[in-house]
C-alpha positions as CSV (number, residue, x, y, z in Angstrom):
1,X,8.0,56.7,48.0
2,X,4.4,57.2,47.5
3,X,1.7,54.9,49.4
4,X,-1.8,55.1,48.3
5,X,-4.5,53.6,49.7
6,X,-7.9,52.6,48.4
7,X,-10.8,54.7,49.9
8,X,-13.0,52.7,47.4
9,X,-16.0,51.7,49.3
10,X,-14.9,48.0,49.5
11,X,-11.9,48.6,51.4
12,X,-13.7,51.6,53.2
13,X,-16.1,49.3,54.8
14,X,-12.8,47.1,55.7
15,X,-11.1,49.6,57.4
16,X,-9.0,51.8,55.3
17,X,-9.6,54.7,57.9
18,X,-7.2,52.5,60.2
19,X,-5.0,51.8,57.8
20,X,-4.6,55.6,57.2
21,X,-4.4,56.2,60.8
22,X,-1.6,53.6,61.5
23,X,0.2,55.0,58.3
24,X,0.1,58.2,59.4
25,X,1.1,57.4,62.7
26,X,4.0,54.9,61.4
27,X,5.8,57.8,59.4
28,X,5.8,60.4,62.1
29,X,7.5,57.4,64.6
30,X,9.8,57.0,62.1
31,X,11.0,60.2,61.2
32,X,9.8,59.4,57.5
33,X,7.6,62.7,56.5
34,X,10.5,63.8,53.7
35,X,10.7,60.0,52.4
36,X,6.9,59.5,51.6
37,X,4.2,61.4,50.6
38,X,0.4,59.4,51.4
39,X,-2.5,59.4,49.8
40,X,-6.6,58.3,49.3
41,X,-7.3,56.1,45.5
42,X,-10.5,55.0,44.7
43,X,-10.7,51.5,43.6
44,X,-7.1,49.8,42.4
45,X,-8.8,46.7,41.0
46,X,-7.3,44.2,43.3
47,X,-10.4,44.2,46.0
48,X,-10.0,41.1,48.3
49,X,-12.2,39.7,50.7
50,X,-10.2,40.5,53.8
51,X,-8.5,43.9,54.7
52,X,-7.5,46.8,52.6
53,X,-5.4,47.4,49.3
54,X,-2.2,49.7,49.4
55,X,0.1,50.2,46.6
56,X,3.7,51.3,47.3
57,X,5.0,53.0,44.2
58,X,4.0,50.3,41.9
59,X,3.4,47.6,43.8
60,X,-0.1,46.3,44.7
61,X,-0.4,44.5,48.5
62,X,-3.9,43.4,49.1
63,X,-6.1,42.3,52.6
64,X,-3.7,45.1,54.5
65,X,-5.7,45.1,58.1
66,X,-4.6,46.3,61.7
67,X,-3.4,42.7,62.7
68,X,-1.0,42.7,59.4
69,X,-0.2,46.1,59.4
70,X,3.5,46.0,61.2
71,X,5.1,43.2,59.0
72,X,3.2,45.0,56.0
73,X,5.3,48.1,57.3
74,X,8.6,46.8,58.0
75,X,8.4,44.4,54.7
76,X,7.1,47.2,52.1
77,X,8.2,50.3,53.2
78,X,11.0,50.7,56.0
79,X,13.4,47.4,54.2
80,X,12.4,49.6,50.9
81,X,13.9,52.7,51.8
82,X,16.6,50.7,53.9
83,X,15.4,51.4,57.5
């Protein structure tokens, strides 16, 4: 699984450095470092006006912010790879 997220300056300014940081943090607690590989993107086109984008192999989730991020999480990524 790949997650990227958008280091555009739009979503910069709306936090993406948390987002990376609870990513980050959110694989290691879950033992998931061979099942996804992260990354920065510039701009993915879907900017919103709250939170950050992240795209998870092809799909797009905008307005990603800290107070979102564990149901983002648990929906997108851990029910993905059947965690």
């Amino acid at each position: 699984m790949i997650i990227q997220v958008c280091v555009g300056s739009s979503c910069h300014l709306k936090g993406s450095q948390d987002i990376i940081e609870l990513l980050q943090s959110a694989v290691l607690e879950n033992q998931l470092e061979n099942e996804i590989t992260l990354a920065g993107s510039f701009c993915i086109g879907k900017c919103n006006r709250i939170g950050v984008t992240v795209q998870v192999d092809d799909e797009i989730y905008t307005g990603i912010t800290k107070e979102t991020f564990k149901e983002f999480f648990r929906e997108n990524v851990l029910e993905k790879l059947g965690k």
